[in-house]
Structures are given as C-alpha cells and as structure tokens.
C-alpha positions as CSV (number, residue, x, y, z in Angstrom):
1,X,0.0,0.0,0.0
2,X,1.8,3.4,-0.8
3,X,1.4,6.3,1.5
4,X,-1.1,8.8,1.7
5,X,-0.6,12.2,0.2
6,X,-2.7,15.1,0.4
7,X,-3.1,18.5,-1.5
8,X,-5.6,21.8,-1.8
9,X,-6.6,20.9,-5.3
10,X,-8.5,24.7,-5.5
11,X,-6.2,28.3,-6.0
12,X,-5.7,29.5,-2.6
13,X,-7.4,32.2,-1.1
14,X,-11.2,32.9,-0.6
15,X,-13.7,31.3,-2.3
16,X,-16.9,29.9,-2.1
17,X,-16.0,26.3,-2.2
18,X,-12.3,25.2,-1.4
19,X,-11.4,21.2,-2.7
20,X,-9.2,18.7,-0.7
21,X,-8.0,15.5,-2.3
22,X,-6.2,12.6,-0.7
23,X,-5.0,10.1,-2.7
24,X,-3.9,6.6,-1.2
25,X,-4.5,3.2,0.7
26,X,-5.2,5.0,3.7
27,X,-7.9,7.7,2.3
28,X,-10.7,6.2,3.0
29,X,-9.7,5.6,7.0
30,X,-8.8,9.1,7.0
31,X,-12.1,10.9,6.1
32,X,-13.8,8.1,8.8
33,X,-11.7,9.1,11.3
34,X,-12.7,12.9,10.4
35,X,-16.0,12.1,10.0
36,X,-16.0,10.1,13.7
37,X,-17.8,7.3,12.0
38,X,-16.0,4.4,11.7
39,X,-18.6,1.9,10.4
40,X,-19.0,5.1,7.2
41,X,-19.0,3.6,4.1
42,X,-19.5,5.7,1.3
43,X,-20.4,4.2,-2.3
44,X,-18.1,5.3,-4.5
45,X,-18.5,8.3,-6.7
46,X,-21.5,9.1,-5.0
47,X,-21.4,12.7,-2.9
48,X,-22.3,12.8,0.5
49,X,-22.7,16.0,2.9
50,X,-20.6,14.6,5.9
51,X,-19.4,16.9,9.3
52,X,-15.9,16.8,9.6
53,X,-14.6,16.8,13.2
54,X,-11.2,17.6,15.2
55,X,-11.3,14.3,16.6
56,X,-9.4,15.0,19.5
57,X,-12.1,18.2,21.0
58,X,-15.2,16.6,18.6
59,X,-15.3,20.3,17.5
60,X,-17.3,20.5,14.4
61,X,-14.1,22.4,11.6
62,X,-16.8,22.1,9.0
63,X,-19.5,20.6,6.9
64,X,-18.7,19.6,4.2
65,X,-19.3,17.5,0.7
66,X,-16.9,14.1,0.0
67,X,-16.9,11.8,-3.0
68,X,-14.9,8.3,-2.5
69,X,-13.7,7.4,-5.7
70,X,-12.0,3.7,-4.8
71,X,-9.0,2.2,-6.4
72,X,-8.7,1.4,-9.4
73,X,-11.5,3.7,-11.0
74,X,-9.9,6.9,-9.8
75,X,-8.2,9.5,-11.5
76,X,-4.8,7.9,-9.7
77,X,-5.8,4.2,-9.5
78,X,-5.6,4.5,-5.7
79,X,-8.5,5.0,-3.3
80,X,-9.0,9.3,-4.1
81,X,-11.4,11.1,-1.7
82,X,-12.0,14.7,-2.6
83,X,-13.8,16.6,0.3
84,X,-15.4,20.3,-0.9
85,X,-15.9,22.3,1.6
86,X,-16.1,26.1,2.5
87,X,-13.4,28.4,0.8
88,X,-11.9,29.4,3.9
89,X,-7.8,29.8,4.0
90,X,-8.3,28.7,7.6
91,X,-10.6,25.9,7.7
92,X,-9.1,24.3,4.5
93,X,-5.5,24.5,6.1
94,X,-7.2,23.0,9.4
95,X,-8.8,19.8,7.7
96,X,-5.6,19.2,6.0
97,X,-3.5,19.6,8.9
98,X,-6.0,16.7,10.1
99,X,-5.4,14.9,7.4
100,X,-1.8,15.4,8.0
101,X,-2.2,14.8,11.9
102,X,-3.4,11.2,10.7
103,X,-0.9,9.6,8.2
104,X,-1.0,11.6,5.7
105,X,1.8,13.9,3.7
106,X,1.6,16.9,1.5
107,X,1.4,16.1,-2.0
108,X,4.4,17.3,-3.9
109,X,3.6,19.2,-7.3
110,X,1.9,16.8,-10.0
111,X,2.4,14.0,-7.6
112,X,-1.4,12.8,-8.6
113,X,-0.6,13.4,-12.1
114,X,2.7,10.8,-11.7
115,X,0.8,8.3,-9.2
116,X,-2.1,8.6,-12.3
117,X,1.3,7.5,-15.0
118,X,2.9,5.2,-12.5
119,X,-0.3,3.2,-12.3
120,X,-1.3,3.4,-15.9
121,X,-4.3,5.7,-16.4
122,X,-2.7,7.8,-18.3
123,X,0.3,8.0,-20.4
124,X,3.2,10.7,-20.2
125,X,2.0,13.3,-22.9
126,X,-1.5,13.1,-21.7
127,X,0.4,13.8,-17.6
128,X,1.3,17.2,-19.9
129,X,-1.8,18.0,-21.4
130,X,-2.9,18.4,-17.9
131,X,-0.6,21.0,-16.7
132,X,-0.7,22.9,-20.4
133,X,-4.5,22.7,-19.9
134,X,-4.8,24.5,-16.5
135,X,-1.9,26.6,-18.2
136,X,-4.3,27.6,-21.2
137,X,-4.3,30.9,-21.9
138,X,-6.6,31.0,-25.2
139,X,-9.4,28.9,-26.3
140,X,-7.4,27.4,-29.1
141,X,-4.5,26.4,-26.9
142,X,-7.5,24.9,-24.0
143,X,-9.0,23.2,-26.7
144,X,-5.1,21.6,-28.1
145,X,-5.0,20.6,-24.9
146,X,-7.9,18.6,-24.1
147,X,-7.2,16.7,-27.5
148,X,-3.9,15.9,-26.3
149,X,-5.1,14.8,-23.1
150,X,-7.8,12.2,-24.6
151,X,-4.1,10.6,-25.7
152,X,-4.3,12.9,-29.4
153,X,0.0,12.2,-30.0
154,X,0.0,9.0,-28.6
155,X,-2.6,7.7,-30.9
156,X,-0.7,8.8,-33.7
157,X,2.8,7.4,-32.3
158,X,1.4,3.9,-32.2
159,X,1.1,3.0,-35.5
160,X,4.8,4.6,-36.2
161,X,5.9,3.0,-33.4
162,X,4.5,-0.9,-34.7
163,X,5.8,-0.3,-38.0
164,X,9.1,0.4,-36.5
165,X,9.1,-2.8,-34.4
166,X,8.1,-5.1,-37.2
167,X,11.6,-3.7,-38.4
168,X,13.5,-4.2,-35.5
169,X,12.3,-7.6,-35.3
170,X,13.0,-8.3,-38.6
171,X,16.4,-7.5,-38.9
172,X,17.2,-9.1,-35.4
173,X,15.9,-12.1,-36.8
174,X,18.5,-11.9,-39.5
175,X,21.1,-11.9,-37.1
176,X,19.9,-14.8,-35.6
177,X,20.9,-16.7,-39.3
178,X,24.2,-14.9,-40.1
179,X,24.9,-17.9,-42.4
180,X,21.9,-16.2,-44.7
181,X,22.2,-12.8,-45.9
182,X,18.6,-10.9,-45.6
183,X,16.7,-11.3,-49.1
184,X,16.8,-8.2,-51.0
185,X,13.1,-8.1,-51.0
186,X,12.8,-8.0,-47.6
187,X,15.6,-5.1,-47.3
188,X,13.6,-3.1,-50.4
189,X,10.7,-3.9,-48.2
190,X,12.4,-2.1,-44.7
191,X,13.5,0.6,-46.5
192,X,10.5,1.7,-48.0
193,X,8.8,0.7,-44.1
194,X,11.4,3.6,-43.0
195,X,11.1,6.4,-45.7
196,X,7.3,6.2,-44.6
197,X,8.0,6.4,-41.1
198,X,10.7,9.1,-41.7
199,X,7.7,11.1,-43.7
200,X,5.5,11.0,-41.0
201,X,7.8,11.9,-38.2
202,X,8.8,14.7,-40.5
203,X,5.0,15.7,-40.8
204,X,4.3,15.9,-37.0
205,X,7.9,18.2,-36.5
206,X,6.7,20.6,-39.1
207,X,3.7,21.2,-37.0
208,X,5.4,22.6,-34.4
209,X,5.6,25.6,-35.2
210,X,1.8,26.5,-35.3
211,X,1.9,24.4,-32.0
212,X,4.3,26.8,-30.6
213,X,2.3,29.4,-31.5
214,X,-1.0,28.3,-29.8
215,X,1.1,27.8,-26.5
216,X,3.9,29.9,-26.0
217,X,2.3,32.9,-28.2
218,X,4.5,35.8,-29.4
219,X,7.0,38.3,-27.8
220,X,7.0,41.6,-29.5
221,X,9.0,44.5,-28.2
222,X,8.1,48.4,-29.0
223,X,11.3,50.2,-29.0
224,X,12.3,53.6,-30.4
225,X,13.5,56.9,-29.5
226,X,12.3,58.6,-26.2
227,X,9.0,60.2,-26.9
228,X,7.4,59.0,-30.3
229,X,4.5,57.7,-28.3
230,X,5.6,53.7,-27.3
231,X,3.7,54.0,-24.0
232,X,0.9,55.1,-25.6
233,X,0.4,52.2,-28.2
234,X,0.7,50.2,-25.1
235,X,-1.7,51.1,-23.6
236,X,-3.7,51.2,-26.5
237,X,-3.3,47.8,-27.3
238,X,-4.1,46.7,-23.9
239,X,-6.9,48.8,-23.4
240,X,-6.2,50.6,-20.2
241,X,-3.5,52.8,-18.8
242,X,-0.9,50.6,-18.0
243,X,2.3,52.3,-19.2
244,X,2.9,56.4,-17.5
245,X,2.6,58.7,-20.7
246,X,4.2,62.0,-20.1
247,X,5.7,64.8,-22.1
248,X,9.0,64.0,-20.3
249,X,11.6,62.2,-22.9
250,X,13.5,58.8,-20.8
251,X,9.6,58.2,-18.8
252,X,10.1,54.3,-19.5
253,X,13.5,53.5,-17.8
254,X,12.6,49.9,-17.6
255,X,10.6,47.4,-19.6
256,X,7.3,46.8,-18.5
257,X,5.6,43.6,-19.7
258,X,1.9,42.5,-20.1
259,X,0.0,40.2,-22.4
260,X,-3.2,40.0,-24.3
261,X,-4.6,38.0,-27.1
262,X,-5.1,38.8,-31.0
263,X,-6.8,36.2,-33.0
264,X,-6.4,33.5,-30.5
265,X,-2.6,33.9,-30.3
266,X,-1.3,35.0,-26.7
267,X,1.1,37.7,-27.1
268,X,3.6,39.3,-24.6
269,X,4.6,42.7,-25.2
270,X,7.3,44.6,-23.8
271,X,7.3,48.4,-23.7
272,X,11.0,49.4,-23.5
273,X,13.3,52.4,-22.2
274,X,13.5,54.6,-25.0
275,X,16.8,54.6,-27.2
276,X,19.6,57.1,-27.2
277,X,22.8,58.1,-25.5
278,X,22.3,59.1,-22.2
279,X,24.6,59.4,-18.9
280,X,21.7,59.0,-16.8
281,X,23.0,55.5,-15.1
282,X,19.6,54.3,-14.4
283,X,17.6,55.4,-18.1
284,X,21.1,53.7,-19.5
285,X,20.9,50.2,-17.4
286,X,17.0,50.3,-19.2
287,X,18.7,50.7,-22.9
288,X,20.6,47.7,-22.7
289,X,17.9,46.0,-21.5
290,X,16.0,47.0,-24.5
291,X,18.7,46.1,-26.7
292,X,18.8,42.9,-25.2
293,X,15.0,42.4,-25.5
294,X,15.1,43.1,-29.7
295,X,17.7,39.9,-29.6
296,X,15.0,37.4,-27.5
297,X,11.7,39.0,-29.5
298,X,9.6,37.2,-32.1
299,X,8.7,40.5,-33.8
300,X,10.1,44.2,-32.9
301,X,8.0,47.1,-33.6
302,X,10.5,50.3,-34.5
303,X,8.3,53.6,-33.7
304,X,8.4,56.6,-35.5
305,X,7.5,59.9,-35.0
306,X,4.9,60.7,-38.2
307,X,4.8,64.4,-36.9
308,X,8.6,65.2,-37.5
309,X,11.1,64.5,-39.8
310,X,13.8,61.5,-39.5
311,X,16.6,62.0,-37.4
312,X,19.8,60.1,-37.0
313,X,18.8,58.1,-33.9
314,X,15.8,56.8,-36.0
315,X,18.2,55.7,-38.5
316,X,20.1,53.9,-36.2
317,X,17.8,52.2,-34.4
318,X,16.3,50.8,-38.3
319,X,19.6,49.8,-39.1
320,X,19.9,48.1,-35.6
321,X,17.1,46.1,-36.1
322,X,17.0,45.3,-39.8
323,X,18.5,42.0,-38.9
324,X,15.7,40.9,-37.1
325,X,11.9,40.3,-37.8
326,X,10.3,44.0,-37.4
327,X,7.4,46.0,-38.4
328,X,7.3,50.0,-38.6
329,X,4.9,51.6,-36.9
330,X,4.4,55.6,-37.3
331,X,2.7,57.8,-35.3
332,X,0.8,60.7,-34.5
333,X,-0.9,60.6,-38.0
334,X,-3.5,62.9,-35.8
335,X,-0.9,65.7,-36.6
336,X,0.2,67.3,-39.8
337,X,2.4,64.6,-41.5
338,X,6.8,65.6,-41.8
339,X,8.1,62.1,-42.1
340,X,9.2,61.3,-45.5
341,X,8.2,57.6,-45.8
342,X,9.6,57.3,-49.3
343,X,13.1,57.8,-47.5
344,X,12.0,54.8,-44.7
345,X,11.3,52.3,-48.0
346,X,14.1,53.3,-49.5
347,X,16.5,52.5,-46.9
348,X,15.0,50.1,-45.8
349,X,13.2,48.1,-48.7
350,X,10.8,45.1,-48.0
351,X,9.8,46.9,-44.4
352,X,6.1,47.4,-44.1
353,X,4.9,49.8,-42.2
354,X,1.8,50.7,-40.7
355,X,0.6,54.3,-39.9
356,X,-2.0,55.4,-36.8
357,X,-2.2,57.3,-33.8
358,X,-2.0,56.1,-30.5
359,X,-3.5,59.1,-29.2
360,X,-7.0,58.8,-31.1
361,X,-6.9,55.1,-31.7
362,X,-6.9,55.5,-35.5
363,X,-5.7,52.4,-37.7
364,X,-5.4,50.3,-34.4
365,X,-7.0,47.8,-35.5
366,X,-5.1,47.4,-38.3
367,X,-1.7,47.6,-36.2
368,X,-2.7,44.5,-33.9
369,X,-3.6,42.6,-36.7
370,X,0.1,43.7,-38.7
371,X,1.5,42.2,-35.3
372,X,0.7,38.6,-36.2
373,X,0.6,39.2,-40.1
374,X,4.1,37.7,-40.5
375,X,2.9,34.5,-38.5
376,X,1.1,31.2,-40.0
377,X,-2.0,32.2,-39.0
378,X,-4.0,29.4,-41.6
379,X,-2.0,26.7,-39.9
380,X,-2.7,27.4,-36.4
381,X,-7.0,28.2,-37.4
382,X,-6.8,25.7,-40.0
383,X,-5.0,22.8,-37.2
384,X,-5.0,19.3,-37.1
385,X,-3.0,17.3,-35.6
386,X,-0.1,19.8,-33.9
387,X,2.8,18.9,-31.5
388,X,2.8,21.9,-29.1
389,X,5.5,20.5,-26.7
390,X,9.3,21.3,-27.3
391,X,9.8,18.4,-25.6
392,X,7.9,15.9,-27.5
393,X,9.3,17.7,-30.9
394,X,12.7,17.5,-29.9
395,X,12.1,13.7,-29.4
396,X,10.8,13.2,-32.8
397,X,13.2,14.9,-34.5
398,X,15.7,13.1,-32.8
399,X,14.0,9.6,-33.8
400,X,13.9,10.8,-37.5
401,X,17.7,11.6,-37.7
402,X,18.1,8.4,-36.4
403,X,15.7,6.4,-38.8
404,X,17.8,8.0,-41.9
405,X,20.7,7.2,-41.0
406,X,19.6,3.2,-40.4
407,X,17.9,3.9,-43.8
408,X,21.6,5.3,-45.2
409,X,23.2,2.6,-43.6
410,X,20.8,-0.4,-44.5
411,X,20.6,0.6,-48.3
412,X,24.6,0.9,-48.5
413,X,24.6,-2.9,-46.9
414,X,25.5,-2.2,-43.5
415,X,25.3,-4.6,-41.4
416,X,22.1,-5.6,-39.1
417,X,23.6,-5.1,-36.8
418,X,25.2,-1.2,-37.2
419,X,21.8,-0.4,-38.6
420,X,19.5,-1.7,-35.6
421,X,21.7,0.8,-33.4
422,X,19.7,3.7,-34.7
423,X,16.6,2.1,-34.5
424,X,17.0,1.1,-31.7
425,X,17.2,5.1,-30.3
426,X,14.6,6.0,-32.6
427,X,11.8,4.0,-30.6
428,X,13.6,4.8,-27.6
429,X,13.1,8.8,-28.6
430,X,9.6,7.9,-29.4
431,X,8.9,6.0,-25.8
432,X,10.1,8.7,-23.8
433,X,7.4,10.9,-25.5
434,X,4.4,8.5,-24.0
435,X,6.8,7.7,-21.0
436,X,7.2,4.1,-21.7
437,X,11.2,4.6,-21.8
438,X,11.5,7.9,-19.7
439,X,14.1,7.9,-16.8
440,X,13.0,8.9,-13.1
441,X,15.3,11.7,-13.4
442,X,13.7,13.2,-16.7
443,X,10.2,12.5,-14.9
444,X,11.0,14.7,-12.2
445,X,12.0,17.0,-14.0
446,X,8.6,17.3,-15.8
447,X,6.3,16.8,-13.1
448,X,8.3,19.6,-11.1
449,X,6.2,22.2,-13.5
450,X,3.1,21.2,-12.3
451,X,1.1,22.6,-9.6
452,X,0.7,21.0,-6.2
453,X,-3.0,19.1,-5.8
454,X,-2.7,18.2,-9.7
C-alpha cells in the first residue's frame, strides 16, 4: 500500500468552495476518522454532505461534501477522496492539517498526475496536457489541450511505433541466421517501411511551429526613440492605462511587460526604455535591456514619430534592427504629416509599415492585426493534428535523424547489426514521449512544472 498524500486541489485564497484531495491506501480511513464514523462507508462516486470533526475536541471544523472514488476507478488508480468544503484559508488548512495529523503527507507538485502514470491511467503526454491545460491561456491552446489529453499524440505514435518494431524484429531475426544474408526483397521492403516512417515523423515536427504558436504565443518589443509615443500604443493595445505617458523624454526607464490576445494567439509585449545616449546611469541600465529584449523577441515594432522629420537616432535604431523580424509603426498621424516615408522604403526596402495614432486610436485595428501578419495564422486556425511541446518535438526529430541514418546505412549494406543501433534510439526517442522509456530523473523533471493538488 503506498502512503497517503494530500493537497488543496483549488487556488488558494477565498472562495466559495475550497477542494481537498487525498489520494492513497489510507484515504478512506482518514475521512472516517474525520467524520467520527468508523462503520461510514461511502459508495463510490456518489457525494455525500458529511461533518468533519477535530477528533481529539469533537469540534465540528466544517460541513462539508466528500466523493470516494475507490482504487482502481480513480483518477490515480488508488482509493481518491475529494472533500469540498467552505473556501476558507483557515478551515481548508485546518482539515488538511487533520489529514496530516493522521498519516497523511503533502502532495508534492503533480504527484497525482505521476501516481495517475505510474499506475497506468494515463500516459506521459497526456500527464502534460494536464498542466498545459490548466496553463491555457486562449481557447485554441485549452482546446489543443484537451485533444492531447484524450491521448491525441499518442494515438498517432502507435502506429509509427508498430511499423518500427516489425523492423526491428525483422532485422534481429537476421542476425539470428548470419549464415543467410537478408533477401533483397525484404531489405527493399524495410527501406520503404522507413522512408514512410521518416515522412511522417517529419510531418508531425513541421507542426510545431503553429503548436508553438497556440502555446507559447509571441514576444513583441516596441522600442524607439524617447518620446514618439511607445507607452501610448501600449496602452492602447491593452486597453487601459498601463504604461505612465508624459511629455517627459526617458519616462520608461525599464521594460514593462503585459499580455493579451489577437486572434487566438497569446502575445507578450514589452514596452521598453527609450533609445539614445544618455549618462543617466539608471535610463542607461534600461537601454541595454531594451537592446537585449530586440535579440529574444519574435517581432520588434520600430516607432516613428509621423509628426517630425527622421533623425539620426531613427536611422540607427532601423539599421539596428533590420537583422531581425520587425514591423514600422508611425505615429501621430492625428498631426500634420513631416516624415518622409519614401526615404523609410528606401533605406529600408521590404519593411512594411503601418501608420496610426496612438492618441486617437486610428488604424489600431489594423496595427494589432500587422503584429501577427508575419505568422502562419492558416495553420494554427486551419490545425490538425499539432505537436505543441518542445519536448515531444525535440524527441521526434531526434528519432527521424536516427531512422535516416539506419535507412543510409541499410541501403549501402550495413550490417544488421550497425543499422539496428539507430533504430533502436529512434523508438527509444519515441517511448520517452508517452513515458514508456522515460528515466526517473527526466520525470522529475517534468512533473516539477506542475502545480501542487494536480
């Protein structure tokens, strides 16, 4: 019988109903000895309002609603009791420290989650659909999620995975007559097994990029010279005053970041200390920053000034940026136009640019839609299948470099042998995805990003 952990499943804080969940052999003799019942004995999956007691004082701590799910039908395979009861920081904390005072321990994070993996009711990447679920930040990411978690990637590895096997078993059984060199029908047939499987290992990698997108979103940076309105579109884009606008070139001296979502893409955007020389040690601590943030971002948006004419520094900070993928945005097109744009596209060919004003929200619209422009958009609305987790597609590349170079090695007339080496590691890679060949190390590694109680 493995111990007894327990967990607040529910945020913390107030609330109207607060859930407990103890997972274990001992569960169930827990909650009776909460209860003071000793003959209680719930049917499972069936709620019951039950009074849970201090046992020591019989003080009443609160009343409360518990569901016994017994072992194996549980979300863990174990005996699971989850006890709702009144969203109270204290009383919560006082019924687990019950449940503590009685055999129990404190959950560590995604230990349900692994005891769920360990005893088979879910694979690995379905484990990780959980914690990307509850990490959802847009519909279409919540919704990539709950396919993966009805087992979406592993459904799709089997097959890959069989056909990879009936290889493997193939060319060991070859060894086993090293008198008899494998027919060349058999070998034509392996290697045209392999180019399949390599095809559709290569078709799940190029996925991830829309995948990445739906998750992770997009980091865009606004960065300029002091004063030609980057707070502003800030807060425009949010929607509220998040950024301080003043007259007062160097306001932003440090980056402030905040996200929001266009077209079902999450994005993060970072308003940045404005560029220029300055011996101000603070406002020049927040330009390196900045310069540092254009390197990490997806997309940087250069600001211009539409209501004066080009200077140097906006020059420079084009040419500092023309490296990377950007987007020109000029504004104050509220005010009598000096920029000469022709000069912009012809310094700078193959830049587009969008014009607005953050001050009267003109062309807005058409700005947070530029912002995701350069981005497969049709792949991510248009999505089947996708692989969303670095993780997974770092696995799966890894198992198609290794299936092409068995497939090199088998159609120069390697040996079995030399070739079964790669194959070997590429349904290896492939296991580790699922968990079926995942190391305890790796594992806690991954469960160590969940939250406690899941």
């Amino acid at each position: 019988m493995s111990d007894t952990i327990v967990a607040l499943a529910t945020p913390t804080g107030r609330s109207g109903i607060g859930v407990i969940r103890l997972s274990g052999g001992g569960s169930l003799e827990i909650l009776k000895k909460l209860t003071l019942d000793k003959d209680f004995s719930p049917q499972p999956r069936a709620a019951v309002l039950k009074k849970l007691y201090d046992p020591e004082s019989a003080d009443v701590v609160d009343e409360t609603i518990v569901t016994y799910f017994q072992s194996p039908q549980s979300f863990t395979g174990e005996d699971v009791i989850e006890i709702s009861g009144h969203g109270s920081p204290v009383v919560l904390r006082r019924i687990i420290d019950l449940c503590l005072k009685y055999d129990a321990r404190m959950a560590e994070a995604g230990e349900f989650s692994l005891r769920a993996l360990a005893n088979g009711q879910i694979d690995l990447s379905q484990a990780e659909a959980i914690r990307d679920l509850i990490d959802a930040q847009t519909v279409a990411s919540a919704k990539l999620s709950v396919r993966q978690l009805g087992g979406e990637i592993s459904h799709r590895l089997q097959p890959i995975k069989d056909s990879l096997l009936d290889i493997i078993v193939l060319l060991e059984s070859a060894l086993e007559f090293v008198e008899d060199d494998l027919p060349d029908y058999q070998r034509d047939n392996a290697l045209k097994s392999l180019t399949a499987i390599s095809d559709d290992l290569d078709k799940m990698a190029s996925t991830f990029s829309a995948g990445k997108l739906i998750r992770e979103g997009l980091r865009i940076a606004l960065v300029g010279r002091p004063n030609v309105g980057k707070s502003s579109l800030f807060n425009a884009l949010l929607g509220h005053e998040r950024a301080i606008v003043t007259e007062i070139a160097g306001t932003t001296r440090d980056q402030i970041h905040e996200r929001f979502t266009v077209d079902n893409i999450p994005i993060s955007l970072i308003d940045t200390a404005g560029l220029r020389e300055t011996s101000d040690t603070v406002e020049k601590i927040g330009v390196e920053r900045s310069r540092r943030t254009i390197a990490d971002a997806d997309l940087v948006v250069v600001m211009l000034d539409g209501s004066t004419a080009l200077v140097k520094e906006d020059i420079e900070i084009l040419r500092e940026v023309s490296a990377f993928p950007h987007l020109i945005a000029v504004n104050k097109i509220d005010l009598v136009s000096q920029i000469d744009l022709a000069q912009v596209t012809s310094e700078f060919p193959g830049s587009k640019i969008v014009r607005f004003s953050a001050k009267t929200e003109e062309n807005i619209s058409t700005l947070t839609h530029a912002l995701i422009e350069p981005f497969n958009l049709a792949e991510v609305n248009n999505a089947g299948f996708i692989v969303s987790d670095a993780r997974h597609h770092d696995l799966i590349v890894r198992s198609g470099t290794e299936i092409d170079r068995s497939y090199h090695l088998l159609a120069e007339g390697a040996s079995e042998e030399i070739v079964l080496i790669g194959l070997h590691n590429a349904i290896r890679f492939l296991g580790q995805i699922t968990g079926e060949t995942t190391t305890e190390d790796m594992l806690t590694q991954i469960f160590a990003t969940f939250c406690i109680g899941k």
